[in-house]
C-alpha positions in Angstrom: 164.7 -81.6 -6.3 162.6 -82.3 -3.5 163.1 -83.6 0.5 160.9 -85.9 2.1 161.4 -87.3 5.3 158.9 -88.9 7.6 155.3 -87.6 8.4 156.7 -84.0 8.4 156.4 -81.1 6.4 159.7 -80.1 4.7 160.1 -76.6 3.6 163.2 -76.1 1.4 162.3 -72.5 0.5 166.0 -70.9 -0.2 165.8 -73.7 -2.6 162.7 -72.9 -4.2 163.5 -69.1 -4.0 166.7 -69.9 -6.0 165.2 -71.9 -8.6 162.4 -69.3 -9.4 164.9 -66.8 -9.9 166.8 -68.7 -11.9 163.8 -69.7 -13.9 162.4 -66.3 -14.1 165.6 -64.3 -15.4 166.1 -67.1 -18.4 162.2 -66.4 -18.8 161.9 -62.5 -19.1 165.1 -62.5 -20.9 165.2 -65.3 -23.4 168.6 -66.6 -22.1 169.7 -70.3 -22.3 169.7 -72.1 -19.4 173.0 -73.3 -17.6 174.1 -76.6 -17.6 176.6 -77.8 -15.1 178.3 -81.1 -14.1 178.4 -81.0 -10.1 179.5 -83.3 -7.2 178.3 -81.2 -4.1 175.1 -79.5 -4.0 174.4 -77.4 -0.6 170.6 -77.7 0.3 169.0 -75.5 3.0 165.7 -76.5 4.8 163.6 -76.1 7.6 160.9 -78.7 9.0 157.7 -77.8 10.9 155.1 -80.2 12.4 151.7 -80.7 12.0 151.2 -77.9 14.5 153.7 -75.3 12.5 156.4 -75.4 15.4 160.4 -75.8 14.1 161.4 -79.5 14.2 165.6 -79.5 15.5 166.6 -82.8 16.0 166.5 -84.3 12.7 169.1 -86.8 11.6 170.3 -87.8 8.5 168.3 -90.6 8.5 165.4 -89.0 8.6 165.9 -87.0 5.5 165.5 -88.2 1.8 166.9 -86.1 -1.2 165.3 -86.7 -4.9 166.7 -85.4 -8.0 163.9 -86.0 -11.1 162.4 -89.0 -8.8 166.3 -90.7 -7.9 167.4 -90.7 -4.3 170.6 -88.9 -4.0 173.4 -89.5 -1.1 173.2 -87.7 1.6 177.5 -86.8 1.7 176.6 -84.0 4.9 174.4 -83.5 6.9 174.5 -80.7 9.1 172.4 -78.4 11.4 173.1 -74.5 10.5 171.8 -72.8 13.8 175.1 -71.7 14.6 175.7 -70.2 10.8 174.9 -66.3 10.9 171.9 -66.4 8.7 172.1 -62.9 6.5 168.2 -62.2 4.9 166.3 -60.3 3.2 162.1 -60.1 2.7 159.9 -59.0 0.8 156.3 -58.1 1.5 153.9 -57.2 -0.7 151.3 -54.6 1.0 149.2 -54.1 -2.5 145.7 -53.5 -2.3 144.8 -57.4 -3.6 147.0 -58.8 -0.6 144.9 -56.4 2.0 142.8 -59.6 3.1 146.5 -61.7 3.8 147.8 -58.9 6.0 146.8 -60.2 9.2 147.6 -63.4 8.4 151.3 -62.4 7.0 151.7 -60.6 9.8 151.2 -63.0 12.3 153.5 -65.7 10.0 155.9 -63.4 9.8 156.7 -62.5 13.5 156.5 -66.5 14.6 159.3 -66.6 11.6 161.4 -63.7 12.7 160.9 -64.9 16.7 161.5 -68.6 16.0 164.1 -68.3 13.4 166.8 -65.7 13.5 169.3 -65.8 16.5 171.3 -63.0 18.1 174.1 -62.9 14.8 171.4 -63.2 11.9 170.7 -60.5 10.2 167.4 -59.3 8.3 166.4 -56.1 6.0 162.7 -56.1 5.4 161.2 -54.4 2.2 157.8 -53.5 1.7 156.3 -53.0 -2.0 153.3 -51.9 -3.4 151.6 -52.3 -6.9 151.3 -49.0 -8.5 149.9 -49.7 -11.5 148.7 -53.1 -12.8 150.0 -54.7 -16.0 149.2 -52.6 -19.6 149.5 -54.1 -22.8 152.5 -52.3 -23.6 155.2 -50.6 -21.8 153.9 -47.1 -22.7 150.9 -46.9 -20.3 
């Protein structure tokens, strides 16, 4: 699924975090994938311009939904600022992301500043490689 809408940059990333979950557990465990007939599907975004600031005062009619390249309705369309917003990051402080850090630092105090609102709440966890990958679990 993917939103367009306009010259802007659409981020559906609860979306895509969702999805590659999803796809990941059927992965590393071999599982069939679930398939289910549905009327209503919820989709969270955000939208930045060119310049990376928060876009607020989209309409409806400036935002397309496509499901494997067909427009779907648009049933609501609603902003969520005044939803508590409950989340949790990750950050990975690894050795091979030591040339990111400044970088993910700065991206991710405009997010926390420009984002979250006086009811959201947010844990932060950091993680570190400790090993990289053997060719067997025994190593």
């Amino acid at each position: 699924m993917s939103i367009l809408g306009g010259n802007t940059y659409h981020s559906c990333l609860s979306a895509l975090v969702v999805a590659l979950a999803i796809l990941a557990g059927g992965l590393c465990c071999g599982q069939e994938p679930i398939h289910v007939a549905v009327n209503l599907v919820n989709v969270a975004f955000s939208v930045q311009d060119a310049g990376g600031a928060l876009l607020d005062n989209l309409t409806k009619e400036d935002v397309e939904v496509y499901e494997d390249a067909v427009r779907q309705r648009i049933s609501f369309f609603a902003k969520s600022t005044d939803v508590p917003l409950t989340l949790g990051l990750i950050v990975d402080v690894s050795g091979s992301q030591d040339h990111f850090s400044q970088q993910h630092e700065h991206d991710l105090e405009v997010f926390l500043k420009e984002v979250l609102g006086p009811k959201d709440r947010v844990f932060l966890n950091h993680i570190r490689l400790v090993s990289d990958f053997s060719p067997s679990g025994l190593h």
